[in-house]
N, C-alpha and C positions, 0 to 999 in steps of 0.2 A: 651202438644201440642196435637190439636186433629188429628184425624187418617190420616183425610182428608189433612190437612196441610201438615202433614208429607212427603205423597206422595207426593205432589206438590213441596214442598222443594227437596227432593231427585231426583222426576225427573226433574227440574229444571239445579241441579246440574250437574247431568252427560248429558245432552243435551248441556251444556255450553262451555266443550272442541269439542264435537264434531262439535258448531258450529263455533269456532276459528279456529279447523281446517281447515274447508270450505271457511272460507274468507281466507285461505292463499295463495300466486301469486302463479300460475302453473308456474313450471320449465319452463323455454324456451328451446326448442330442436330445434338443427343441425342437418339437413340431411348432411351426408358424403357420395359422390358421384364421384368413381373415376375406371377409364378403366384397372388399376393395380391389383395386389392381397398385401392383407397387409402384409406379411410375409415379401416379398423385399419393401417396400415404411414404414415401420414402423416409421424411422427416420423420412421422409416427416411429418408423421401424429405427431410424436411429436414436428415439427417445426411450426403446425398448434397449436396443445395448446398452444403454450409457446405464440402466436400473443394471442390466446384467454385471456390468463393469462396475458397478461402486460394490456388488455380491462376490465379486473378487473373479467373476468369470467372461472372459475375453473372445468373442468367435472368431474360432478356427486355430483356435492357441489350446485353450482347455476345453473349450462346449464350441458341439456345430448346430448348424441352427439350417431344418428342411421350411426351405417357404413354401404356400400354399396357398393362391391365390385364386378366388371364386370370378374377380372381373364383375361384380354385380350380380352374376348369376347365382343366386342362393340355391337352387336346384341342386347344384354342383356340390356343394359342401359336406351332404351326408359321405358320398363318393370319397372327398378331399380326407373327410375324417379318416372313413375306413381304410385310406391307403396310412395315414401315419400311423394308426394303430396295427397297420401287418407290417411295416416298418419298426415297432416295438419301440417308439422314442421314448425318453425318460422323461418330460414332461409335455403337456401340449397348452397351447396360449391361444387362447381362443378372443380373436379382435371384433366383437360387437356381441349384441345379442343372437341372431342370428348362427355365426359361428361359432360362438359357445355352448347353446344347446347343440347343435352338429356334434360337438366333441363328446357332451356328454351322452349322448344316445350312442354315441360308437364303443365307447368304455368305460368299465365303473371301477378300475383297477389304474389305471396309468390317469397321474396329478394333473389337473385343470386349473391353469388361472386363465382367468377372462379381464376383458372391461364388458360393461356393458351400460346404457344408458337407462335399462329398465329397472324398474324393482327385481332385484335377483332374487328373491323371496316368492314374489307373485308371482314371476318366472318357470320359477321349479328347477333353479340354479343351484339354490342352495336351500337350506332350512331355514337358517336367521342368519344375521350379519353376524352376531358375533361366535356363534358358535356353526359355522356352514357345516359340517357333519361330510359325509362321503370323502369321494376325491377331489370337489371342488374348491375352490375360492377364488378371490379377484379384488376389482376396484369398479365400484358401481359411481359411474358418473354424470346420473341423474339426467342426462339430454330427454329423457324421455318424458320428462315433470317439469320442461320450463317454460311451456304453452301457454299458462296463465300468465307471466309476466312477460313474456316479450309480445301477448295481446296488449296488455295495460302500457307496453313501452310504442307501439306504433299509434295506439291512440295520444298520446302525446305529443308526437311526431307528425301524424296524420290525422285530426282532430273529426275531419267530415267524411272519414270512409266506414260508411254504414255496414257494408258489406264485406266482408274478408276473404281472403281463398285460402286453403289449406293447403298444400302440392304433398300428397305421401307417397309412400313405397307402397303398395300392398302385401309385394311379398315379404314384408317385416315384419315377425311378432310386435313390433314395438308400438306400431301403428296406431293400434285401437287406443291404447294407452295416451298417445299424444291429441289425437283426436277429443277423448273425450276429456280431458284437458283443459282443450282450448274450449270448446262448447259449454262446457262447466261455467268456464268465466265470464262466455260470451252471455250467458243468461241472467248476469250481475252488469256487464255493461252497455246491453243492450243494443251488441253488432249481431248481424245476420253474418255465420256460416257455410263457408260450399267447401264441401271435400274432393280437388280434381288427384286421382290416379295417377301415377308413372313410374312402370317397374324397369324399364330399359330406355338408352338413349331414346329411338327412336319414337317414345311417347310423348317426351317434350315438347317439341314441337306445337305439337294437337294441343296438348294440354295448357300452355301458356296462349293458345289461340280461344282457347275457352276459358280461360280466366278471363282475357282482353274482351269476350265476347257477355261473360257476366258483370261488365263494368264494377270490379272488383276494385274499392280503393285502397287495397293493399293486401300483404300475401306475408304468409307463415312460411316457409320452406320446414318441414319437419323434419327430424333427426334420422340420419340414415346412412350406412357407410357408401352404399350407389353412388347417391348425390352428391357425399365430400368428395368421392374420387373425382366428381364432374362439377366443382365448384364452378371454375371460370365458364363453364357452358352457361350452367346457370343463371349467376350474375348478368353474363352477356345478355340472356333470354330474356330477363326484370327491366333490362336499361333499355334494351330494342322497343319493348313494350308500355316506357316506361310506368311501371307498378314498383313503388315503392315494398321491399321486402326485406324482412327481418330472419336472419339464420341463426345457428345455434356455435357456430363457431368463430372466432376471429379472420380464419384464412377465407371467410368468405371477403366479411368486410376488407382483409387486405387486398384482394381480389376488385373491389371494386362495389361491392355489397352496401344500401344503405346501412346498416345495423345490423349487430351480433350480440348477442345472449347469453352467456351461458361458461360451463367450464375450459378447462385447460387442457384439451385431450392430451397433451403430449406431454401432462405430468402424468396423467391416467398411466399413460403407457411407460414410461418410467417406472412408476410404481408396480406395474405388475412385471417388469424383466426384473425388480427389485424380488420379488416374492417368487421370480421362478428360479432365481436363485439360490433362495432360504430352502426353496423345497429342495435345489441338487446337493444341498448340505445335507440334508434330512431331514430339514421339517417337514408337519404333516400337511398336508393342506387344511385340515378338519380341525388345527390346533389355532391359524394363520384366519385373524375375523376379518370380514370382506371392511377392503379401507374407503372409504367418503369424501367425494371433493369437500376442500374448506375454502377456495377462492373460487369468484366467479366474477366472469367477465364482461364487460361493457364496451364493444368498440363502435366509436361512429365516425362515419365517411363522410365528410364536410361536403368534399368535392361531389360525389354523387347527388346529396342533399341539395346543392345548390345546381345540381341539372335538372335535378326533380320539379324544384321550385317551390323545395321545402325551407322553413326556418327551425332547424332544432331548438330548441329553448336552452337557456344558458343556462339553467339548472341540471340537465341531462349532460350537458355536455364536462361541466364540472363534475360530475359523478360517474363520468367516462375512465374506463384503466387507459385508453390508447383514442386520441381525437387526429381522425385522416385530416391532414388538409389538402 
């Protein structure tokens, strides 16, 4: 073989995988975008693969997945948005209200699913649920609408607390929304309202010293990703003081929480790693109608209750999904 040949042979050869590797599909990548920190939402995020995983997609096998963690600070998240959108990911997931519109003010071309607890309509999320239009859609799961019944479920519970507290976020769109709510209802059952503030740990504090200080007989904790990251703070805050208070998720009550209210986040988020997968197939988002919690949940902490030196009624508690003892 002559010399010439050779060379063309051999480099032929080793140009041949370098160029199979080139035609190979680029990974798809998830932006993960949420107002929490991962440490307390960890299970969330693993209820977000497993939706991934039944869409037939694996991370770090077929889809990578950029997390994006706000830590409470929503300030942060326009910032959080615009770095995955100059990172060009193929879809972005947006974990609350909050970080969902973040997403969408950063792009109107790269696929949005959310959850969110707001009306995603009223929002400016979407158009309608079943027809969302742009590059949005998700799973709205109502945390933001369940202020009228878990007032109706502590006056059950707490039969002589005239007065209530509300503990919000304010940097939450979601806010106003639960607020008037609860006030809405309070005007049908005749408790008096106080709405105390807390946008960061360190308001706590102050704030649970001002509820104690409005002989508050009992407290709402409103729907917020902040405060689930800070469940066990929380909880601690209610029992040190003891003020009996009703949240909107179970891991409170498992926590230690008299009572919880409301959906199932971690099928929320299931369902939408479910739909951010339909989209890395190619559906559209605009095609994908935003989906609706169908279960909702009831859990009550016996043993708290009985620090409190409450009796729950045997009807509440048979109408319990999960009774702490």
């Amino acid at each position: 073989m002559r010399r010439r040949e050779f060379i063309t042979l051999v480099g032929g050869a080793t140009a041949w995988p370098l160029a199979s590797r080139a035609q190979q599909p680029t990974m798809p990548v998830i932006g993960f975008l949420n107002s929490g920190s991962s440490s307390a939402l960890q299970h969330l995020t693993a209820a977000f693969r497993q939706g991934l995983n039944e869409s037939g997609y694996i991370e770090d096998r077929n889809v990578a997945v950029e997390y994006r963690w706000a830590d409470g600070r929503y300030d942060r998240l326009a910032e959080l948005a615009a770095d995955l959108v100059r990172r060009k990911v193929t879809v972005i997931f947006g974990g609350g209200p909050p970080a969902a519109l973040a997403a969408k003010d950063a792009t109107a071309t790269i696929p949005i699913v959310f959850t969110s607890g707001d009306d995603p309509v009223k929002s400016g999320l979407v158009m309608s649920l079943n027809r969302p239009g742009g590059n949005v859609t998700g799973v709205s799961v109502f945390t933001g609408q369940l202020g009228a019944k878990q007032l109706g479920l502590l006056r059950e519970v707490v039969p002589n607390a005239a007065m209530v507290a509300i503990l919000v976020n304010p940097s939450n769109p979601l806010t106003e929304s639960v607020t008037k709510d609860v006030q809405q209802a309070a005007a049908t059952t005749g408790h008096r309202i106080h709405i105390v503030n807390a946008s960061n740990e360190s308001d706590f504090g102050p704030a649970f010293a001002a509820i104690a200080e409005l002989h508050a007989g009992a407290l709402i904790i409103g729907g917020d990703p902040f405060f689930f990251s800070r469940s066990d703070r929380l909880v601690a805050l209610a029992a040190r003081r003891a003020i009996p208070a009703i949240y909107e998720l179970r891991e409170f009550a498992v926590a230690g929480g008299l009572i919880s209210y409301g959906v199932d986040l971690r099928d929320g988020y299931r369902q939408a790693g479910t739909y951010a997968g339909r989209i890395l197939k190619g559906a559209k988002p605009s095609d994908l109608p935003v989906l609706q919690p169908t279960k909702f949940e009831l859990v009550i902490n016996l043993k708290s209750a009985k620090a409190l030196g409450l009796d729950v009624p045997l009807h509440l508690q048979q109408l319990a999904d999960k009774v702490i003892e």
